[in-house]
Backbone of each chain as ProteinMPNN parsed JSONL, in Angstrom:
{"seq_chain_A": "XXXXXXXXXXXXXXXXXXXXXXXXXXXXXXXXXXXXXXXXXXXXXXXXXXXXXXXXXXXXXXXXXXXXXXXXXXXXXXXXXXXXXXXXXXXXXXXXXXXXXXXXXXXXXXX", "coords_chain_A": {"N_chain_A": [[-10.801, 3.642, -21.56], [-13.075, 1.477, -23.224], [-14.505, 1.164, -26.287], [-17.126, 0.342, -26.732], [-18.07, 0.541, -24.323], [-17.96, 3.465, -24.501], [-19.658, 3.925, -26.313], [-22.503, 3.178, -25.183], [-22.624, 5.333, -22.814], [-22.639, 7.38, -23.972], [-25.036, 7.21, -25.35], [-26.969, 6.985, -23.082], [-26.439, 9.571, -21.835], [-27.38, 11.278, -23.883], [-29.717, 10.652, -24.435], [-30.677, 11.179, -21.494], [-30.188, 13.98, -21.249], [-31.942, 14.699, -23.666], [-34.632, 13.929, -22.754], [-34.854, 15.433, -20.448], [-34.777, 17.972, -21.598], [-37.571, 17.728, -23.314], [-38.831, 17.588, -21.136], [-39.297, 19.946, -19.481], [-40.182, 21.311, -22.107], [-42.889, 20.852, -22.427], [-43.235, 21.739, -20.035], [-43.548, 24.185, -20.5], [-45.27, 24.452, -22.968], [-47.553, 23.432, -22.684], [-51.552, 23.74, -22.347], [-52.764, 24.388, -19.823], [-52.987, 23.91, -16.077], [-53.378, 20.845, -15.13], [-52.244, 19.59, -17.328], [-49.508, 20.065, -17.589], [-48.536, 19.643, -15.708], [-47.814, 16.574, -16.133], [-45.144, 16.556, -17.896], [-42.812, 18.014, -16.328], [-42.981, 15.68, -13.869], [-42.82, 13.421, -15.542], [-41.181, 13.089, -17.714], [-38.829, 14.553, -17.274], [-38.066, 13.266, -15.227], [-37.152, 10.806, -15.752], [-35.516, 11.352, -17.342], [-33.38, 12.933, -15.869], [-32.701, 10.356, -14.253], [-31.344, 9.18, -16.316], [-29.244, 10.091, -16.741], [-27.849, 10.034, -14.389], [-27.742, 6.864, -14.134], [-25.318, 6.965, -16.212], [-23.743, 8.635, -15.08], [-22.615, 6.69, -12.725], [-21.85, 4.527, -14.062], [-19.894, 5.809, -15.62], [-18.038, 6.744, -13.37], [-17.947, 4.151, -12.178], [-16.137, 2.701, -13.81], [-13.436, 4.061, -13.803], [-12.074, 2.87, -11.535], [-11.906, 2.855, -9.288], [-13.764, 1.116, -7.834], [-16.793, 0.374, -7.794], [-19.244, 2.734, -8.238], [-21.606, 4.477, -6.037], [-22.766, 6.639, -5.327], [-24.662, 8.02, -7.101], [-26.503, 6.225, -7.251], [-28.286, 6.186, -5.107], [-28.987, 9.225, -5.25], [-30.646, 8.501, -7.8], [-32.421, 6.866, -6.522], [-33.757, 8.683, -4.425], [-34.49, 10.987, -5.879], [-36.366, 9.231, -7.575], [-38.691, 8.088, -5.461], [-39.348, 10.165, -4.435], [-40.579, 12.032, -6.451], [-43.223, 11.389, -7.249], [-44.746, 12.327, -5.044], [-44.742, 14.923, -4.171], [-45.611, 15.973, -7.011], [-48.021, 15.207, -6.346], [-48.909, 16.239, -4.164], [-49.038, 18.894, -5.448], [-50.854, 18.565, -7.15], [-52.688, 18.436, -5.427], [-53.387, 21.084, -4.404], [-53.429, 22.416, -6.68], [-56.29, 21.271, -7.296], [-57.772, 22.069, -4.917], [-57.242, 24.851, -5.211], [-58.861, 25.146, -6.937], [-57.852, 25.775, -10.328], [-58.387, 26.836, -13.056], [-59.326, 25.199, -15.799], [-58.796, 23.539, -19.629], [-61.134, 22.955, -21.839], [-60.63, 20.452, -23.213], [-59.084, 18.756, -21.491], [-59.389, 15.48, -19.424], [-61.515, 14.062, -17.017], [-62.664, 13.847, -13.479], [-62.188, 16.251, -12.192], [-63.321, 17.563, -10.483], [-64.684, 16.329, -8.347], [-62.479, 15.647, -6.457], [-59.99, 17.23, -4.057]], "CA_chain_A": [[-12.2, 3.224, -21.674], [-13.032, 0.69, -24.405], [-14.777, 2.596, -27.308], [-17.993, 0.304, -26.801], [-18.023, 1.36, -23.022], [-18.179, 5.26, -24.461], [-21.125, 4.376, -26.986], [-23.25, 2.901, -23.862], [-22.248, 6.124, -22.181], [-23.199, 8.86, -25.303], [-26.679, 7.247, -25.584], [-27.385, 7.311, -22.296], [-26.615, 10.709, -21.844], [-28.143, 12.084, -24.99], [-31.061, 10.168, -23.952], [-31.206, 11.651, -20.44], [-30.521, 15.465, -21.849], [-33.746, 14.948, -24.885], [-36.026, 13.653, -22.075], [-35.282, 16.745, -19.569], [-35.149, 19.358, -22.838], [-39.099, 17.484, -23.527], [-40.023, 17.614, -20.212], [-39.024, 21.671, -19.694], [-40.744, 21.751, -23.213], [-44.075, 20.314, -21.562], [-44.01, 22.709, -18.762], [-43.188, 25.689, -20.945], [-46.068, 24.731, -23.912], [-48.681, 22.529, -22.845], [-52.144, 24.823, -21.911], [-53.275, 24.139, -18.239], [-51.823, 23.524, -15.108], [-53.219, 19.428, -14.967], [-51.581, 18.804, -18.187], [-48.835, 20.973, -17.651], [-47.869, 18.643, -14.266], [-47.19, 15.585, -16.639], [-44.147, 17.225, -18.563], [-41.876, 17.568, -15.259], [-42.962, 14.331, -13.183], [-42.714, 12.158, -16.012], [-39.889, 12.929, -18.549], [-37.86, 15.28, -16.659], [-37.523, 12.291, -13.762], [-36.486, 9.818, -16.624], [-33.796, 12.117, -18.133], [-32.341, 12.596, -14.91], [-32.089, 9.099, -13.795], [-30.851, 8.357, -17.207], [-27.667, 11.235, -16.468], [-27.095, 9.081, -13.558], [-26.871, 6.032, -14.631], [-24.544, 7.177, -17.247], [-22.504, 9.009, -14.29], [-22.613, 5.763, -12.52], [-21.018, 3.757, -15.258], [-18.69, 5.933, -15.944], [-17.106, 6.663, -12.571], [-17.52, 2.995, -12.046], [-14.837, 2.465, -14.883], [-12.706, 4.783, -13.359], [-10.833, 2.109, -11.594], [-11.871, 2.839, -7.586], [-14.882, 0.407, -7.727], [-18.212, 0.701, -7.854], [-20.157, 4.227, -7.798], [-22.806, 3.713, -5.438], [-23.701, 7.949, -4.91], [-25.665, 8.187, -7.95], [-28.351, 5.041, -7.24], [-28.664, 7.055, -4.175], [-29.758, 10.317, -5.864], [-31.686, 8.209, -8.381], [-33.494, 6.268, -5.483], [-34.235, 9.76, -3.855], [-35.537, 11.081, -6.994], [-38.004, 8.341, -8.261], [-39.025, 8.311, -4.3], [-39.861, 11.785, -3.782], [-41.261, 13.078, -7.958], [-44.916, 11.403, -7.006], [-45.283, 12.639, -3.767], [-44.114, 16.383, -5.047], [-46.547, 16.027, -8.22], [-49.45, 14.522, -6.048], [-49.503, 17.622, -3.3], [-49.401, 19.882, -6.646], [-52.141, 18.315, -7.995], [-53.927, 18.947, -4.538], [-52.493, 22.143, -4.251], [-54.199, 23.16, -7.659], [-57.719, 21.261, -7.294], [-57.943, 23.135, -3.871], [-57.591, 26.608, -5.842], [-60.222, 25.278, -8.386], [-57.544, 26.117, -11.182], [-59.133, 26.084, -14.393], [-58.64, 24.111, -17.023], [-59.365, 23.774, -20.914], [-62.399, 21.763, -22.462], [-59.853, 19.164, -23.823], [-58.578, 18.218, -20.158], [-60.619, 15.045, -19.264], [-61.583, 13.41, -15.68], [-63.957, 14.137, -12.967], [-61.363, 16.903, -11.206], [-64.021, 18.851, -9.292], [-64.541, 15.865, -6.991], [-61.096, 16.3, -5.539], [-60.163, 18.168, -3.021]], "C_chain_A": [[-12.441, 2.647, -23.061], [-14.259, 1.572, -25.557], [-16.139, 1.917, -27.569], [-19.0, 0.904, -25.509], [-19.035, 3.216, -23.539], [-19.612, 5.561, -25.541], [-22.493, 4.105, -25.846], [-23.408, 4.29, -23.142], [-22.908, 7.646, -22.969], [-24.693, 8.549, -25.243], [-27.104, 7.367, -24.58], [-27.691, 8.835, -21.602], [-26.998, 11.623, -22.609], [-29.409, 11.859, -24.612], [-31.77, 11.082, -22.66], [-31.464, 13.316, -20.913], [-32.001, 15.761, -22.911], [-34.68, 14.668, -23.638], [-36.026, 14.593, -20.991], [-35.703, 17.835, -20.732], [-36.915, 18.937, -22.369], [-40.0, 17.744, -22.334], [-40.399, 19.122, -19.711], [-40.278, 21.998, -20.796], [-42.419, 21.893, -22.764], [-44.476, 21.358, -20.631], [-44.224, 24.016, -19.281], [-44.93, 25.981, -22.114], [-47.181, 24.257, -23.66], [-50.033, 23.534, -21.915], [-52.703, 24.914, -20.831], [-52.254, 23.326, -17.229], [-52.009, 21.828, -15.204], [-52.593, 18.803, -16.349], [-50.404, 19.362, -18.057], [-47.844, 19.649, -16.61], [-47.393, 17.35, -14.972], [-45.415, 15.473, -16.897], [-42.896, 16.704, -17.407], [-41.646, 16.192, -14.312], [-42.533, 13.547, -14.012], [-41.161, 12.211, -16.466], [-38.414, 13.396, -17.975], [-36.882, 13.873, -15.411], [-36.578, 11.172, -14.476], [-35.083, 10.462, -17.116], [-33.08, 12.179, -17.223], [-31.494, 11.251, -14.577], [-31.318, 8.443, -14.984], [-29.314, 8.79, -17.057], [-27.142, 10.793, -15.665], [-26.557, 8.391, -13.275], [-25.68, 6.571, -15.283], [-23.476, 7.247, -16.353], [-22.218, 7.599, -13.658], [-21.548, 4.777, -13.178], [-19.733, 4.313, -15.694], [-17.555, 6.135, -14.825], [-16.766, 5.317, -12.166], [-16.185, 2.409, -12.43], [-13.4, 3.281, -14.7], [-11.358, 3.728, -12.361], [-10.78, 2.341, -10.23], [-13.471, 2.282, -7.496], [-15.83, 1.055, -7.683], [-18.619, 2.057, -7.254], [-21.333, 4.371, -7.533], [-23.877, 5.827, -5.175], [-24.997, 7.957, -5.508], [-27.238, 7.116, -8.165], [-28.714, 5.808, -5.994], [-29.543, 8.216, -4.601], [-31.22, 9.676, -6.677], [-33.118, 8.251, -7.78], [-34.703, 7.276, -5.085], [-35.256, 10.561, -4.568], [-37.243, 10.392, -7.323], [-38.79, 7.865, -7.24], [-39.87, 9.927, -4.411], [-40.739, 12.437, -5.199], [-42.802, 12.914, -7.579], [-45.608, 11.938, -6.165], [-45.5, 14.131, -4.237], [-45.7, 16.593, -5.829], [-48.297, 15.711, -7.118], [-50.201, 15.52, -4.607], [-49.41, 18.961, -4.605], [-50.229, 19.951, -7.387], [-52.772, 18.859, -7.032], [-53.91, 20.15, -4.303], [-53.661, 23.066, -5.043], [-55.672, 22.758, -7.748], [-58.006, 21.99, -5.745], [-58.029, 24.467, -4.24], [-58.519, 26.495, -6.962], [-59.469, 25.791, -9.619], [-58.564, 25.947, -11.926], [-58.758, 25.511, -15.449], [-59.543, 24.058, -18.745], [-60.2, 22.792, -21.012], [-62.062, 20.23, -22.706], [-59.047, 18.04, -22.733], [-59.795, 17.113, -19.58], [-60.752, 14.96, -17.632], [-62.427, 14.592, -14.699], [-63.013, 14.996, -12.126], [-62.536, 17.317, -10.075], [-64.286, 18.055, -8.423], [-63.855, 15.43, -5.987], [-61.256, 16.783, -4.295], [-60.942, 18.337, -1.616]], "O_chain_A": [[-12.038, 3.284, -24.034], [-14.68, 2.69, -25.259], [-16.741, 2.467, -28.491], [-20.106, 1.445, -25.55], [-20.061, 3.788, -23.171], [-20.312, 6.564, -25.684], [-23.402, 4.933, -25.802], [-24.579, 4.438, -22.792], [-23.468, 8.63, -22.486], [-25.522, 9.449, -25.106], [-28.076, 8.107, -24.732], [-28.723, 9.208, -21.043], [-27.023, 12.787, -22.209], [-30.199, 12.789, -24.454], [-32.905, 11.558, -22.662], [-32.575, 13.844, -20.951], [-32.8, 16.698, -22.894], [-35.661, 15.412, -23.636], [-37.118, 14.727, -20.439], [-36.781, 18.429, -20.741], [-37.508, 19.507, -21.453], [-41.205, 17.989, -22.282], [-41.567, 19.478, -19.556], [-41.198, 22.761, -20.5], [-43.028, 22.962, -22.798], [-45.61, 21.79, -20.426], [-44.913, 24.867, -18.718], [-45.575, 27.028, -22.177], [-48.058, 24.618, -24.444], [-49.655, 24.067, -20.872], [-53.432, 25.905, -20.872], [-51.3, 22.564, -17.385], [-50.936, 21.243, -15.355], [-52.463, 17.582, -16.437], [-49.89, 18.826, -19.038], [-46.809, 19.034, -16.867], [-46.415, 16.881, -14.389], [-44.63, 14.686, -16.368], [-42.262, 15.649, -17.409], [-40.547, 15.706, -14.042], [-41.744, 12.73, -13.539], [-40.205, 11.662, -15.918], [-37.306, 12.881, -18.124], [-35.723, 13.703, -15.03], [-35.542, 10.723, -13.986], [-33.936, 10.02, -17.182], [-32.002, 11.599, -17.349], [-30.281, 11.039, -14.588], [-30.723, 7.377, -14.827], [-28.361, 8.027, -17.213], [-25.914, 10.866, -15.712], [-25.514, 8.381, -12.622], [-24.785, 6.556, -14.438], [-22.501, 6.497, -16.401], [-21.24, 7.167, -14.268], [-20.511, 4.408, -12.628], [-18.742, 3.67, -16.042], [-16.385, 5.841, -15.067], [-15.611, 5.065, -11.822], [-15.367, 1.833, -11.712], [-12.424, 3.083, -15.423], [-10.136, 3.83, -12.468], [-9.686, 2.099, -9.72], [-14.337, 3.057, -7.088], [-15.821, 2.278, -7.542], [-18.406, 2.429, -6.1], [-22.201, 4.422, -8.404], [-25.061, 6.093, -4.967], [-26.088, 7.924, -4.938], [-28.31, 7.165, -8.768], [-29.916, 6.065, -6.059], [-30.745, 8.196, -4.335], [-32.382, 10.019, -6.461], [-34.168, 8.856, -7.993], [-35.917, 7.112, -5.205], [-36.406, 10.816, -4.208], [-38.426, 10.733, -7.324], [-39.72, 7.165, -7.643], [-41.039, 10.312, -4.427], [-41.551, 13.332, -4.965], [-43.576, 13.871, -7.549], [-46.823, 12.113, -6.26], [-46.605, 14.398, -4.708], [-46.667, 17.192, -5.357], [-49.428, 16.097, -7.415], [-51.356, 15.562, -4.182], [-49.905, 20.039, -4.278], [-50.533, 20.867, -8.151], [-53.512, 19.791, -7.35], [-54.956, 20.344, -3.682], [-54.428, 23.923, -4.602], [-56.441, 23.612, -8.191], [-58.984, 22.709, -5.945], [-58.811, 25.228, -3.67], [-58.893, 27.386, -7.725], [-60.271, 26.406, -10.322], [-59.5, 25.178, -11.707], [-57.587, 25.488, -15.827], [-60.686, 24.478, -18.927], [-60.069, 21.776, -20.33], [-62.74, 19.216, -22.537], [-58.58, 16.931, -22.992], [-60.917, 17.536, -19.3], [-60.108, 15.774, -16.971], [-62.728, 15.75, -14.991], [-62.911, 14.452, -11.027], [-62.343, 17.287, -8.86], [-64.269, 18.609, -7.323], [-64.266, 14.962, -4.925], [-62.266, 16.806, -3.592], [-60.827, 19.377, -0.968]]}, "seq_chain_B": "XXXXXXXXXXXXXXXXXXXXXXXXXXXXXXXXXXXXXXXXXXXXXXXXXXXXXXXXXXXXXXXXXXXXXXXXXXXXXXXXXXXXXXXXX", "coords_chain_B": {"N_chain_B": [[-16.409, 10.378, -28.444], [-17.796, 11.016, -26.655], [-16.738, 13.845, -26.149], [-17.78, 14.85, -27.577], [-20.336, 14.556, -26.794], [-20.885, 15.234, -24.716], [-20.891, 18.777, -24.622], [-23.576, 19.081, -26.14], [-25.387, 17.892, -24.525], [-25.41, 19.766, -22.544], [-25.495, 21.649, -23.399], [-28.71, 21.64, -24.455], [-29.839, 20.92, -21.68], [-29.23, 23.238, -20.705], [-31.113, 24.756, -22.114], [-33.043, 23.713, -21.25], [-33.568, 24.92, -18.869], [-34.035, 27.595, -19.094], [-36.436, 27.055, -20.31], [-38.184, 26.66, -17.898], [-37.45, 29.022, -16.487], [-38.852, 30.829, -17.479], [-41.269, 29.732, -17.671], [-41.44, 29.968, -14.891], [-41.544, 32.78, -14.48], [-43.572, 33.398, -16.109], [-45.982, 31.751, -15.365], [-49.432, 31.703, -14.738], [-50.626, 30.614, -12.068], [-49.982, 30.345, -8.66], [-49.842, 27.191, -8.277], [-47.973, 26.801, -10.61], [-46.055, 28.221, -10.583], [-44.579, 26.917, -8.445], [-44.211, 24.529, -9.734], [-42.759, 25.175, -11.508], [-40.299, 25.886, -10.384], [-39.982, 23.428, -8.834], [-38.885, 21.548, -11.172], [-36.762, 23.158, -11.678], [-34.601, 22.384, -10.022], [-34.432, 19.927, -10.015], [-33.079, 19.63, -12.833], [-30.958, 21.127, -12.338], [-29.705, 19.291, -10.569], [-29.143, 17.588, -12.572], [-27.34, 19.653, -14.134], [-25.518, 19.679, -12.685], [-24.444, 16.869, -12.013], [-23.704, 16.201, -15.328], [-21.399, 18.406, -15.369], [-19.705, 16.546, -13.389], [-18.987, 14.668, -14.695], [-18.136, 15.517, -17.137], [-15.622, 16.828, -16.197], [-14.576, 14.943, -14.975], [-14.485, 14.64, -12.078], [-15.683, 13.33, -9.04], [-16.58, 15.056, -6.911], [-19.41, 16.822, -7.078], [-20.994, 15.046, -6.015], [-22.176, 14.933, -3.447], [-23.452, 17.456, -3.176], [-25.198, 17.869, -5.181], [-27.039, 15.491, -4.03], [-27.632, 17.29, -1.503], [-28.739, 19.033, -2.852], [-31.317, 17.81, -3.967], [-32.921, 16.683, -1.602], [-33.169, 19.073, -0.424], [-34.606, 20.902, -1.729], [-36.918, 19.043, -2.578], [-37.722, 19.512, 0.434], [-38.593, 22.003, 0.088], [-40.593, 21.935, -1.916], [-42.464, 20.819, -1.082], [-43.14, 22.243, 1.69], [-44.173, 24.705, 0.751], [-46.309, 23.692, -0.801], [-47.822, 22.81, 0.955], [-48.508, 25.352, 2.601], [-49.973, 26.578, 0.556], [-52.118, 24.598, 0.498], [-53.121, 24.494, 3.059], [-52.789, 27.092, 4.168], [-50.951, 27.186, 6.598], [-47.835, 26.209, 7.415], [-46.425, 24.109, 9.373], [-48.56, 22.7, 11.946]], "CA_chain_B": [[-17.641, 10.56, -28.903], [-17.944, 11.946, -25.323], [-15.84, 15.206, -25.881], [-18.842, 15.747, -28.61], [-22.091, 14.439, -26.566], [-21.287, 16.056, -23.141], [-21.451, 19.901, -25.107], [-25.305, 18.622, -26.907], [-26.022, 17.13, -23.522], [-25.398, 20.518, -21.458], [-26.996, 22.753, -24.559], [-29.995, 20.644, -23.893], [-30.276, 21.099, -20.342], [-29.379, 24.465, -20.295], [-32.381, 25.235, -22.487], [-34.498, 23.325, -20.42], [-33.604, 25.212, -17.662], [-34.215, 28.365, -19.361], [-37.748, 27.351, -20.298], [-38.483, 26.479, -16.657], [-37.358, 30.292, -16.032], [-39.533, 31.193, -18.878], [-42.415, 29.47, -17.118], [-41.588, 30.92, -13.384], [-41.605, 34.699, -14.511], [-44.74, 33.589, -16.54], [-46.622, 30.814, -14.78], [-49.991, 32.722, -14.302], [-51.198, 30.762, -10.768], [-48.907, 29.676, -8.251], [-48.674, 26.194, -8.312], [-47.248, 26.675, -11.665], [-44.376, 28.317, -10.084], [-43.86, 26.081, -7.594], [-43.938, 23.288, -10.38], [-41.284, 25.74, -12.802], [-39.146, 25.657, -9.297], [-39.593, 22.107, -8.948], [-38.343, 21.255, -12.229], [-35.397, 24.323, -11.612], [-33.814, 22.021, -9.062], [-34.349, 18.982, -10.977], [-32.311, 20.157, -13.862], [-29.748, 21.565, -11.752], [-28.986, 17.805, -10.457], [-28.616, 17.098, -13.902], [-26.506, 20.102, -14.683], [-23.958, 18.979, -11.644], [-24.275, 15.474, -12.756], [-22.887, 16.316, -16.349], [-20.263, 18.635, -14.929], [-18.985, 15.816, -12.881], [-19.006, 13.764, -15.746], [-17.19, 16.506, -17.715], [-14.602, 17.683, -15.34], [-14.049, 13.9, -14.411], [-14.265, 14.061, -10.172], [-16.732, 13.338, -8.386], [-16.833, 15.837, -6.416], [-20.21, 17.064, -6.622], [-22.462, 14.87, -5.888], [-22.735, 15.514, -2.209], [-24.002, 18.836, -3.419], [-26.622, 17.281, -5.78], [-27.642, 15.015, -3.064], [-28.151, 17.965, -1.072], [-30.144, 19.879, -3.705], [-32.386, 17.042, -4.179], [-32.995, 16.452, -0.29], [-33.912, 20.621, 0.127], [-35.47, 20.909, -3.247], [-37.939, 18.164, -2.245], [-38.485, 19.581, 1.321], [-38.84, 23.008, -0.187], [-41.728, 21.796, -2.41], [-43.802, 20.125, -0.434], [-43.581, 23.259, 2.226], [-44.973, 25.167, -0.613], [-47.919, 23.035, -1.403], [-48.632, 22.99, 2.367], [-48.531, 26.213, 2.462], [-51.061, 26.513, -0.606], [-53.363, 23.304, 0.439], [-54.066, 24.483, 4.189], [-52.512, 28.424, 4.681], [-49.859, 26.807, 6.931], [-46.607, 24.737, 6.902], [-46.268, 23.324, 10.639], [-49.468, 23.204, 12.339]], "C_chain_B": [[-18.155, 11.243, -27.37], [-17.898, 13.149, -25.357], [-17.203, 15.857, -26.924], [-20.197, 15.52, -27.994], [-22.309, 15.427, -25.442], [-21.886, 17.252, -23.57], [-23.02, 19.893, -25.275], [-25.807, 18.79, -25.929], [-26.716, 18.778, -22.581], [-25.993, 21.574, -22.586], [-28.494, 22.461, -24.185], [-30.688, 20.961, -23.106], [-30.558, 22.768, -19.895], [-30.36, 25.516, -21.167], [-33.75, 24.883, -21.78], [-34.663, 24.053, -19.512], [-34.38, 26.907, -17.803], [-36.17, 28.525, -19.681], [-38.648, 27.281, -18.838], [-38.634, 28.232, -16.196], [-38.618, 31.196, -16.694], [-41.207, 31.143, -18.243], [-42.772, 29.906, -15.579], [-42.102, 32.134, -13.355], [-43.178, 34.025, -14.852], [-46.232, 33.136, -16.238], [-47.993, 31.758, -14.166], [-50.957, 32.042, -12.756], [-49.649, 30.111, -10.278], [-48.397, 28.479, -7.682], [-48.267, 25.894, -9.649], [-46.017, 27.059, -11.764], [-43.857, 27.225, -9.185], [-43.48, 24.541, -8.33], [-42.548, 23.921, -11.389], [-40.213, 25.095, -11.026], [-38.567, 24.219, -8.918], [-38.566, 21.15, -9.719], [-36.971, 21.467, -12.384], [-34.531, 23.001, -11.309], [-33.435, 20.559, -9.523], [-33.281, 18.769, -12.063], [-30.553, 20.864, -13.207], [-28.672, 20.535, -10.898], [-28.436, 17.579, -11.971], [-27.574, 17.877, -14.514], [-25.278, 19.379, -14.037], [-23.921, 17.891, -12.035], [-23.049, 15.646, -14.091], [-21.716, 17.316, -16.018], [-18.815, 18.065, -13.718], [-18.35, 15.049, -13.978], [-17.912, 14.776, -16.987], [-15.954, 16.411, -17.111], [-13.779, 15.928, -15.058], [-13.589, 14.179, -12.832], [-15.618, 14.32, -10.028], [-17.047, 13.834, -6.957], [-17.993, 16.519, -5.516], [-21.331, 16.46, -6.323], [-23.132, 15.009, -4.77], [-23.707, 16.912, -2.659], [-25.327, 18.643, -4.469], [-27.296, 16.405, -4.536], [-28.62, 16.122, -2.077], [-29.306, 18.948, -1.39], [-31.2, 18.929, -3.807], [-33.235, 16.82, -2.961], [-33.834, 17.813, 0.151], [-34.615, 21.162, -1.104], [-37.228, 20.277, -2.888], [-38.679, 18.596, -0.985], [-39.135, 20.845, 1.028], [-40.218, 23.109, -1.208], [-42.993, 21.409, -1.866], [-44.267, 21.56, 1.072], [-44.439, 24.14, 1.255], [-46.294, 24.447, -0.376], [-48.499, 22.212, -0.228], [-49.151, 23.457, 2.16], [-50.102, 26.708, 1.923], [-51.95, 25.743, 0.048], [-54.257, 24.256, 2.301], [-53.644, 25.75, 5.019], [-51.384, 28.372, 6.075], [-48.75, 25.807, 7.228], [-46.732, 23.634, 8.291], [-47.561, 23.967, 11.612], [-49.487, 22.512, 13.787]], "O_chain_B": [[-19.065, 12.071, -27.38], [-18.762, 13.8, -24.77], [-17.517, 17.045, -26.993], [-21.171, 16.11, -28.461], [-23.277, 16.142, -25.183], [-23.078, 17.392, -23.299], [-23.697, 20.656, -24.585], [-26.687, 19.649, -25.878], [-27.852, 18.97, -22.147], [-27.021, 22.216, -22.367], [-29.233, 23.259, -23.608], [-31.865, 21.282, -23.271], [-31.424, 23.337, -19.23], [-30.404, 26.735, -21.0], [-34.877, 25.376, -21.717], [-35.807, 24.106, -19.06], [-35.093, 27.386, -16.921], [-36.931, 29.468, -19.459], [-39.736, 27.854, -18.768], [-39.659, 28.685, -15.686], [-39.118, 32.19, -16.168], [-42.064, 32.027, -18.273], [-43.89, 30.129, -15.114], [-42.89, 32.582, -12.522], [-44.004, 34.097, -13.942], [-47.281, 33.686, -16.573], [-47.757, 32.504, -13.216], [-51.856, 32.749, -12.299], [-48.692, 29.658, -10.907], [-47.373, 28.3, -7.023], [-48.184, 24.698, -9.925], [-45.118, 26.67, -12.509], [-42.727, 26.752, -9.302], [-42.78, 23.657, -7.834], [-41.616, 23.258, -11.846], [-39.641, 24.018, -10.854], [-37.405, 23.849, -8.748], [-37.762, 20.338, -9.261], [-36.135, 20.706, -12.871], [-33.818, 22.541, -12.2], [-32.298, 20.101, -9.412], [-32.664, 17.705, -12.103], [-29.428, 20.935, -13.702], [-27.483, 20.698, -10.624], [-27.248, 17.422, -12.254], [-26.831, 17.31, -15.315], [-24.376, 18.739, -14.577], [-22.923, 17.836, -12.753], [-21.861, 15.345, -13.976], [-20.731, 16.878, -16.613], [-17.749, 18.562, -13.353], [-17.129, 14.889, -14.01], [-16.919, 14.263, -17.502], [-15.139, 15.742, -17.746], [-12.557, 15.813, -14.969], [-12.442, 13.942, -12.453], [-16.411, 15.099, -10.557], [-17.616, 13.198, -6.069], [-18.025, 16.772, -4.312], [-22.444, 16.986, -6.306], [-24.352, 15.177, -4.745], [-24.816, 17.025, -2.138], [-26.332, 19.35, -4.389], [-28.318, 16.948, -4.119], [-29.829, 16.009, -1.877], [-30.245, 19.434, -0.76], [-32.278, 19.51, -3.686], [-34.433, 16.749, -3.237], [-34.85, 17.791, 0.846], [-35.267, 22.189, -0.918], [-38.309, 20.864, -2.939], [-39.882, 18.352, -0.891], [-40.223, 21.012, 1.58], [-40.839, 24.167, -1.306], [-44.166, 21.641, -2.158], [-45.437, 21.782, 1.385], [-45.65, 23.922, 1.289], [-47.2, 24.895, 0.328], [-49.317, 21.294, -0.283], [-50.221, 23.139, 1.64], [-51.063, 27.075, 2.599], [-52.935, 26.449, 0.263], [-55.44, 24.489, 2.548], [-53.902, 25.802, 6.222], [-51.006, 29.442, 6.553], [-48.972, 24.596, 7.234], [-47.106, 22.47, 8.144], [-47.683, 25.14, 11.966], [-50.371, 22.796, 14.595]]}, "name": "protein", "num_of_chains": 2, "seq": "XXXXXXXXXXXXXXXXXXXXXXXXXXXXXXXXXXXXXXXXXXXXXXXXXXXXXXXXXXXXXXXXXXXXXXXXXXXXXXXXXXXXXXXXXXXXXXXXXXXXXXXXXXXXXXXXXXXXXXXXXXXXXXXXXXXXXXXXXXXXXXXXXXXXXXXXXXXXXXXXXXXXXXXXXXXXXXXXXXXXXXXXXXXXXXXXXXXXXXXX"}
C-alpha cells in the first residue's frame, strides 16, 4: 500500500473515531432529551460512515476489486438515522418530556 | 501510520461506547434509553468495522449488516411501543 494511500486511510479513520467519541459525548453531557437527540443522529452517523469509507478503500486495495459491502451499510445507515431520531422525537413530545428554558421551538404543538 | 491510528481509533470508540452505557444505566426517561441503545448498536458497527480493518478480512461485515438491519427494527419497535402502547396493531 503506497504510503499516500495509508495517510487518506489514518485521517479518515481518526476522523470517523473523534466524530462517534463527540457524538457519545453529546448524549452523555448535553441537558435534555431534545438536545440530547442531536449528538447521536448527527455526529455519531458521520463517524460511522467515515469508518466505512475508510474500510472501503482499504479492502478495495487489497487486490480482489472493489468493496461494495460497506456503501451498503453506509446506505442503510444514512437511510434509517432520520427515521429512528424522528419516532424519538415523537416518542418524547408524546410523554411531554421536559425540557430546559434554553431549548427553543414551539414543541408543545407536536404530538 | 495505521499500526498507530487503528489503537486511537478503537480507544475512541470504546469510550464512546462506554458513555452510551453511562447514559443507559442513567438516562432518567425512557426514550433516553432507547436513544443510549440506539447509539450502542451504532458504535458496535463501528467497532466491527475497525476490527475488520485491523485483523485485515472481511469477514465481518455480514454481521454488521445484520446489526444495523435489527438495531434499526429494534428501535423503531420501541418508539411504537412508547408513541401508541403497542407494536403490531
Amino acid at each position: 500500500m503506497s504510503s499516500w494511500m495509508e495517510l487518506i486511510l489514518s485521517f479518515l479513520i481518526l476522523t470517523g473515531a473523534i466524530f462517534t467519541f463527540i457524538g457519545s459525548l453529546g448524549l452523555a453531557r448535553l441537558r435534555d432529551f431534545y438536545t440530547r437527540l442531536h449528538g447521536p443522529t448527527k455526529a455519531t452517523t458521520l463517524g460511522v460512515g467515515s469508518l466505512l469509507v475508510a474500510s472501503s478503500i482499504y479492502f478495495s486495495n487489497q487486490g480482489q476489486g472493489i468493496s461494495l459491502h460497506e456503501i451498503l451499510i453506509t446506505l442503510f445507515l444514512f437511510i434509517t438515522a432520520p427515521v429512528s431520531a424522528h419516532l424519538l422525537a415523537k416518542a418524547a413530545l408524546h410523554q411531554k418530556l421536559p425540557r430546559t428554558k434554553e431549548t427553543r421551538g414551539n414543541t408543545d404543538e407536536g404530538a | 501510520m495505521l499500526t498507530l491510528v487503528i489503537p486511537v481509533a478503537f480507544a475512541l470508540v470504546a469510550a464512546a461506547v462506554a458513555l452510551n452505557f453511562w447514559r443507559l444505566l442513567q438516562g432518567p426517561s425512557s426514550p433516553d434509553r432507547i436513544l443510549a441503545l440506539d447509539t450502542l448498536y451504532v458504535n458496535t458497527i463501528a467497532l466491527l468495522v475497525l476490527l475488520g480493518i485491523h485483523l485485515g478480512t472481511s469477514l465481518y461485515f455480514e454481521a454488521a449488516l445484520l446489526i444495523a438491519l435489527m438495531g434499526f427494527v429494534g428501535t423503531v419497535a420501541l418508539c411504537k411501543y412508547l408513541l401508541r402502547g403497542d407494536i403490531i396493531e
